[in-house]
N, CA, C and O atoms as CSV, one atom per row, in Angstrom:
chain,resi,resn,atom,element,x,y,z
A,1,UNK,N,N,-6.767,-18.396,-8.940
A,1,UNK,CA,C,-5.436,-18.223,-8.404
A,1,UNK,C,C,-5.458,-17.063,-7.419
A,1,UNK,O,O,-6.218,-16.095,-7.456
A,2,UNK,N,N,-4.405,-17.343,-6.444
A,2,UNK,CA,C,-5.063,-16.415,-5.059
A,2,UNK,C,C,-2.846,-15.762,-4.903
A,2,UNK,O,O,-1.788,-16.390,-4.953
A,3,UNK,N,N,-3.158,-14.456,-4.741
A,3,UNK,CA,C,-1.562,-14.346,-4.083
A,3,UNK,C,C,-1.879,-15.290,-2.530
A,3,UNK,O,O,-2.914,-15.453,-1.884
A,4,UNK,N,N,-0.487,-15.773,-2.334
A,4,UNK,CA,C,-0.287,-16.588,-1.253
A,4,UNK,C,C,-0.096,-15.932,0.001
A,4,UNK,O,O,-0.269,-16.420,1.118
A,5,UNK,N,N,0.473,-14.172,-0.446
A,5,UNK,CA,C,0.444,-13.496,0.715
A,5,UNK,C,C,-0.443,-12.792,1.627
A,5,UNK,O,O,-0.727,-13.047,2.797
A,6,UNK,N,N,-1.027,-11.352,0.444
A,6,UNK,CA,C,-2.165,-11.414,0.950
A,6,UNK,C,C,-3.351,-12.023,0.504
A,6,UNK,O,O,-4.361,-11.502,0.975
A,7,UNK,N,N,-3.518,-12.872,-0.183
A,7,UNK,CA,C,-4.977,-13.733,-0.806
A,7,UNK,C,C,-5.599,-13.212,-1.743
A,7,UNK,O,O,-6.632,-13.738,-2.158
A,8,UNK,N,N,-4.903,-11.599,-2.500
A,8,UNK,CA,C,-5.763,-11.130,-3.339
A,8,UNK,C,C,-5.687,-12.059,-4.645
A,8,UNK,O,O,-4.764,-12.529,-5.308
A,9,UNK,N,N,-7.218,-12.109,-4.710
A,9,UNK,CA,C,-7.648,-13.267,-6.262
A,9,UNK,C,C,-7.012,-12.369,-7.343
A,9,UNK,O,O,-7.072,-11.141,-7.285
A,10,UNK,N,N,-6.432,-13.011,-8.276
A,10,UNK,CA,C,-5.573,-13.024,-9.543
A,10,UNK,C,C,-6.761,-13.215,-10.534
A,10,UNK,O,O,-7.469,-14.222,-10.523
A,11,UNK,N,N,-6.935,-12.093,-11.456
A,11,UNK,CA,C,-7.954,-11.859,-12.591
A,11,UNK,C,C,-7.879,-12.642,-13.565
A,11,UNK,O,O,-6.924,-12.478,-14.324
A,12,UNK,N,N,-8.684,-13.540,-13.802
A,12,UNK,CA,C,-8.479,-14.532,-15.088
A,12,UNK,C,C,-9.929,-15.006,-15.906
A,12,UNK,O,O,-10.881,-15.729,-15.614
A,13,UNK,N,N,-9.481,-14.061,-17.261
A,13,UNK,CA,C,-10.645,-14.161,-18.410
A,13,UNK,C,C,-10.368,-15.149,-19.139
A,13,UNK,O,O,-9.171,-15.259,-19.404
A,14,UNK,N,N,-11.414,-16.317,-19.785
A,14,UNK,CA,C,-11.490,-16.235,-20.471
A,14,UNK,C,C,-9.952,-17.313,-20.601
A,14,UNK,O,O,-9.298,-17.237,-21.641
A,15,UNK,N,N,-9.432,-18.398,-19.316
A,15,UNK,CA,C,-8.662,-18.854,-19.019
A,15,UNK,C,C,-7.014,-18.156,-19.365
A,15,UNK,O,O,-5.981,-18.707,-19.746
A,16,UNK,N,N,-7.311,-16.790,-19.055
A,16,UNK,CA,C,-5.958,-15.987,-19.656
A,16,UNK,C,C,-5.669,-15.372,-18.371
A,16,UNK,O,O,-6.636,-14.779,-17.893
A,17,UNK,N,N,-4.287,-15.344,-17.478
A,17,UNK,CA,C,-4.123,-14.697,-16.690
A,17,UNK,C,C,-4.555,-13.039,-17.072
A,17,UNK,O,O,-4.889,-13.098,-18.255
A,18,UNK,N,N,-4.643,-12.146,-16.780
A,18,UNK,CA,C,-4.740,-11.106,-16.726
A,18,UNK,C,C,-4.158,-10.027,-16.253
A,18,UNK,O,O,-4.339,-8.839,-16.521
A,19,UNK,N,N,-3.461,-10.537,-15.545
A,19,UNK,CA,C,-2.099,-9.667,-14.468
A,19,UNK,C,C,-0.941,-10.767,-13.964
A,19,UNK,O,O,-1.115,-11.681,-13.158
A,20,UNK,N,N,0.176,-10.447,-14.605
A,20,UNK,CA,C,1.015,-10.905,-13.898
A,20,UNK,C,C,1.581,-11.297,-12.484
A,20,UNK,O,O,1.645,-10.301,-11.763
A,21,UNK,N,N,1.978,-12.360,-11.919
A,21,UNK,CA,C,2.252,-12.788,-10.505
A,21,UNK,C,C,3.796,-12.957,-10.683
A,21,UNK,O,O,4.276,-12.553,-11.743
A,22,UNK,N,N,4.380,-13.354,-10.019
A,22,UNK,CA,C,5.476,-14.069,-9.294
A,22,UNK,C,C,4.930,-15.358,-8.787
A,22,UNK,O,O,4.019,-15.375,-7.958
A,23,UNK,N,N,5.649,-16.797,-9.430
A,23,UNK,CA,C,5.366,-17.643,-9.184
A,23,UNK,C,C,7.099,-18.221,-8.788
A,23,UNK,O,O,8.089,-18.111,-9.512
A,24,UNK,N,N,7.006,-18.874,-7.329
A,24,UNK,CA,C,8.346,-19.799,-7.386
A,24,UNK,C,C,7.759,-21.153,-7.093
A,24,UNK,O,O,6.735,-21.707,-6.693
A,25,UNK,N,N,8.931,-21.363,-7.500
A,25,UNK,CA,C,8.744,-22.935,-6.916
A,25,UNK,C,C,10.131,-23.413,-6.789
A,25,UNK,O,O,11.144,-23.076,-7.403
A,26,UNK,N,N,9.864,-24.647,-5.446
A,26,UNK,CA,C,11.467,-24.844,-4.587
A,26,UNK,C,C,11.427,-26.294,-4.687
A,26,UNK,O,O,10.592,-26.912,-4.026
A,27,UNK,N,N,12.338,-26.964,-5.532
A,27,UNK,CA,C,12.398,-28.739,-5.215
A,27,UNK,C,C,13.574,-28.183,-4.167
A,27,UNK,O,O,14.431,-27.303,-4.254
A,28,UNK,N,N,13.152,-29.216,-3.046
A,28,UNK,CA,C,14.220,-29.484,-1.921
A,28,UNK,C,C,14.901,-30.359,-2.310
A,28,UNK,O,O,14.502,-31.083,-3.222
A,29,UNK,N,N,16.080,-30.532,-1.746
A,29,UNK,CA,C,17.256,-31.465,-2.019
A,29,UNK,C,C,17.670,-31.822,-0.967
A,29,UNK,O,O,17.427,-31.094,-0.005
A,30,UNK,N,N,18.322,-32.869,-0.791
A,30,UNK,CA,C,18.873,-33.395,0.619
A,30,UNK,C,C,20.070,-32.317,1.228
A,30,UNK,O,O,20.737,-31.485,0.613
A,31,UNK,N,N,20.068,-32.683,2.716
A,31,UNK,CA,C,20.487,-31.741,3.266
A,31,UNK,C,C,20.291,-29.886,3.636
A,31,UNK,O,O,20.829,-28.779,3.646
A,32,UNK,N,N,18.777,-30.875,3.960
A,32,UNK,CA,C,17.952,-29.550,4.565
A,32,UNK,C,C,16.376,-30.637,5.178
A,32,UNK,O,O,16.130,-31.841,5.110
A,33,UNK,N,N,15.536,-29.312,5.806
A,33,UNK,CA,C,15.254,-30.471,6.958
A,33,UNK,C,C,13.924,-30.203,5.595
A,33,UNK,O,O,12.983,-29.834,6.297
A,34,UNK,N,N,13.565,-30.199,4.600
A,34,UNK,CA,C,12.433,-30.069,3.753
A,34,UNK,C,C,12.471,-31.155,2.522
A,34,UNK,O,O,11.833,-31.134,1.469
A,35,UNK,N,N,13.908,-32.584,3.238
A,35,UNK,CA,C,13.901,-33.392,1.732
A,35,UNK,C,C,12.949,-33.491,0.640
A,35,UNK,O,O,11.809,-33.200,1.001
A,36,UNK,N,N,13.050,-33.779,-0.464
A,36,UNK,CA,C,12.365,-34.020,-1.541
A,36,UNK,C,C,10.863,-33.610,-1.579
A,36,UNK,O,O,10.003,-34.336,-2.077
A,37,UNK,N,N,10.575,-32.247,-0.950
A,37,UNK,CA,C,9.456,-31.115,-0.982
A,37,UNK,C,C,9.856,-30.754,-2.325
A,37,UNK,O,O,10.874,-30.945,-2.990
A,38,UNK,N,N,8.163,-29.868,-2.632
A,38,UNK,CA,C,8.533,-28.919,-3.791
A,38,UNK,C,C,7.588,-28.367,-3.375
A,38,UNK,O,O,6.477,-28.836,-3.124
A,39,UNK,N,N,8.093,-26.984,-3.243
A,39,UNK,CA,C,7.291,-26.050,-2.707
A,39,UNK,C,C,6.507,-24.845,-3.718
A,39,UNK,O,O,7.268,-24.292,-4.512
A,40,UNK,N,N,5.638,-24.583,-3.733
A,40,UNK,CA,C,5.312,-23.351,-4.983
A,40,UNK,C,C,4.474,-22.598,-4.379
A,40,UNK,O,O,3.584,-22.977,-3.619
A,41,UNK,N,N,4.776,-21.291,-4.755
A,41,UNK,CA,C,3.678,-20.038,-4.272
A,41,UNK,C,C,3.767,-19.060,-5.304
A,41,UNK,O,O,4.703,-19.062,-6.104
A,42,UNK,N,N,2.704,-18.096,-5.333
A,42,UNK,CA,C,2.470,-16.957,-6.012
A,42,UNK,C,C,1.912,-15.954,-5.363
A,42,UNK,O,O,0.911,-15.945,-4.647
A,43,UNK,N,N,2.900,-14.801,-5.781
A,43,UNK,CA,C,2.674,-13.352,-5.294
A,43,UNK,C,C,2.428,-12.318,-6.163
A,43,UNK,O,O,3.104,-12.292,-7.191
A,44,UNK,N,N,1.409,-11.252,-5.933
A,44,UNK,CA,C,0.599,-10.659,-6.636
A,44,UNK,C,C,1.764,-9.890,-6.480
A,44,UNK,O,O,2.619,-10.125,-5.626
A,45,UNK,N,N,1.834,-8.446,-7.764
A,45,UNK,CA,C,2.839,-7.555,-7.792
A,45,UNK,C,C,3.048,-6.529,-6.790
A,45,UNK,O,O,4.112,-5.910,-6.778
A,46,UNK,N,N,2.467,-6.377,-6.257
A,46,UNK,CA,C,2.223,-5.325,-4.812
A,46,UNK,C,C,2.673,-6.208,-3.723
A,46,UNK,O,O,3.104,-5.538,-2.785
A,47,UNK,N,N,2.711,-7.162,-3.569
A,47,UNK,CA,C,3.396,-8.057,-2.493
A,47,UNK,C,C,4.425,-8.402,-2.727
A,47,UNK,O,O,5.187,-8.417,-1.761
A,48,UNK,N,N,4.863,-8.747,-3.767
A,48,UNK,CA,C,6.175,-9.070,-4.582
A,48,UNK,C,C,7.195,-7.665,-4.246
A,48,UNK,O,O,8.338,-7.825,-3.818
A,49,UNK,N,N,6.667,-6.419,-4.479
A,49,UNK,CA,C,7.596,-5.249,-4.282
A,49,UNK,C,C,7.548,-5.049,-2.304
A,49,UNK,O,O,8.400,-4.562,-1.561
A,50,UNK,N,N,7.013,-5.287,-2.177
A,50,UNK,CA,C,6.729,-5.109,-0.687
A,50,UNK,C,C,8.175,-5.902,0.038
A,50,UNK,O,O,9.177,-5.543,0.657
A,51,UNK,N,N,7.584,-7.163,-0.460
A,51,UNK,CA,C,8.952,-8.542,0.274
A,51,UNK,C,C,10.197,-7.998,-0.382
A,51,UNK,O,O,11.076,-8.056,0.478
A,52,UNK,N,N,10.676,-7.509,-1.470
A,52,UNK,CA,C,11.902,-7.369,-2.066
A,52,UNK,C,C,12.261,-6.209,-1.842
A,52,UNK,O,O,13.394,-5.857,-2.167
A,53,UNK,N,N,11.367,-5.328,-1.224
A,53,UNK,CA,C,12.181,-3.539,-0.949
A,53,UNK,C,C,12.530,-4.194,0.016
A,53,UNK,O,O,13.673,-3.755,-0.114
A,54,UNK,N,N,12.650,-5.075,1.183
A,54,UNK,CA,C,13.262,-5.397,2.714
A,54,UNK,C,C,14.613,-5.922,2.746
A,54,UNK,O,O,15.465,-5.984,3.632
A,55,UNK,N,N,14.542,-6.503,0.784
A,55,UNK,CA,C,16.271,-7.336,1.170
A,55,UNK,C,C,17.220,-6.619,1.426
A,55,UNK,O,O,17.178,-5.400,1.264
A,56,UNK,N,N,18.020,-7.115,1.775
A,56,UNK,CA,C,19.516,-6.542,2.265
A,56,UNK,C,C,20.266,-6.357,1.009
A,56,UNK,O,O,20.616,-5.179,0.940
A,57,UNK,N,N,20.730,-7.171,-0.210
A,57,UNK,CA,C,21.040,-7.587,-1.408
A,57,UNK,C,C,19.762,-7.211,-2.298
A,57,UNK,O,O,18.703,-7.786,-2.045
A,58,UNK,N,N,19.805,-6.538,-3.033
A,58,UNK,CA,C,18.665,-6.122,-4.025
A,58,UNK,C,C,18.396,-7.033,-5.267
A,58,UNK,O,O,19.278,-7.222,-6.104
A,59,UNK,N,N,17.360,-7.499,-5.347
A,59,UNK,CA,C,17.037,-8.272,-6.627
A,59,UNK,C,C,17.795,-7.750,-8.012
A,59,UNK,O,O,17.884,-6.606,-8.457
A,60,UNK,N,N,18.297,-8.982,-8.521
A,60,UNK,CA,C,18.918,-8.356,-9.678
A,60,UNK,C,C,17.884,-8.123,-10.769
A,60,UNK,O,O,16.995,-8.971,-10.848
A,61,UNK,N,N,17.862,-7.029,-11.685
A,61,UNK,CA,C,17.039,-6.899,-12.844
A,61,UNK,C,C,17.890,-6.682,-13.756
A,61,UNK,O,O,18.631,-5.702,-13.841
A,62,UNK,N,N,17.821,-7.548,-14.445
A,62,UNK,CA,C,17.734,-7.066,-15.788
A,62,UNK,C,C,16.763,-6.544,-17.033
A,62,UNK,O,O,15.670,-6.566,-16.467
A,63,UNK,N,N,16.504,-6.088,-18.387
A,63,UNK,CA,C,15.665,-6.035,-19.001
A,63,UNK,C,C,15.921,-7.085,-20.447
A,63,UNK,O,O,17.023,-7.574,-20.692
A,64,UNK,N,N,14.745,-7.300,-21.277
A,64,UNK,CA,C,15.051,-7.974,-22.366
A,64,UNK,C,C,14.575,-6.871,-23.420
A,64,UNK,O,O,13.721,-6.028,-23.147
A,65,UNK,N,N,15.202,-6.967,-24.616
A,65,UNK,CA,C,14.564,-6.228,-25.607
A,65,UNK,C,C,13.226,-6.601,-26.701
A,65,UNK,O,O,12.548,-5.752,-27.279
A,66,UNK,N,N,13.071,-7.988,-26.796
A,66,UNK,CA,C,12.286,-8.477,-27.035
A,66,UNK,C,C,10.877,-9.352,-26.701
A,66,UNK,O,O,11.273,-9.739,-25.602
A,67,UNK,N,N,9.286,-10.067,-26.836
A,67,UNK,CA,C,9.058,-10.959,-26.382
A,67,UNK,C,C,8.673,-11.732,-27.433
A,67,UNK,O,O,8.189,-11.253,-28.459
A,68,UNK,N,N,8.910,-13.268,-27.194
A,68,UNK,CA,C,8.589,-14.214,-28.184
A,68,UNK,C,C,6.961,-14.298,-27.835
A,68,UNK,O,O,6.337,-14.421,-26.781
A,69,UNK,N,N,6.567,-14.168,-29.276
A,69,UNK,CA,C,5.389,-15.027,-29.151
A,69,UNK,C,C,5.116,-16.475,-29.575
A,69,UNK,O,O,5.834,-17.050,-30.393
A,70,UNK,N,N,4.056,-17.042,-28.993
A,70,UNK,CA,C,4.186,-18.407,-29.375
A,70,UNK,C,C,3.264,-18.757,-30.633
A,70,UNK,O,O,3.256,-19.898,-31.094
């Protein structure tokens, strides 16, 4: 797995990510010129803060208090 921005390879042991990314993904919908696309990319965390310090509107965060394990 590669960030999509700058290409840095994403560490994976042992089929276990190793560092967290940002992954989206976009189904298009009609009425836009990208019909029935689905688009997906992943951004390493240093690129991820990079693109989101520029917005105008600041990413909302919240926190959770817990994580499930499976």
């Amino acid at each position: 797995m590669r960030c999509n921005s700058c290409g840095k390879l994403i560490r994976i042991e042992n089929s276990i990510i190793r560092e967290d990314v940002f992954e989206a993904v976009k189904e298009w919908g009609y009425f836009s010129k990208k019909d029935l696309e689905i688009h997906k990319f992943n951004l390493c965390e240093e690129c991820y803060d990079k693109i989101t310090s520029s917005f105008i509107i600041p990413v909302e965060i919240n926190s959770k208090n817990e994580v499930m394990g499976l």
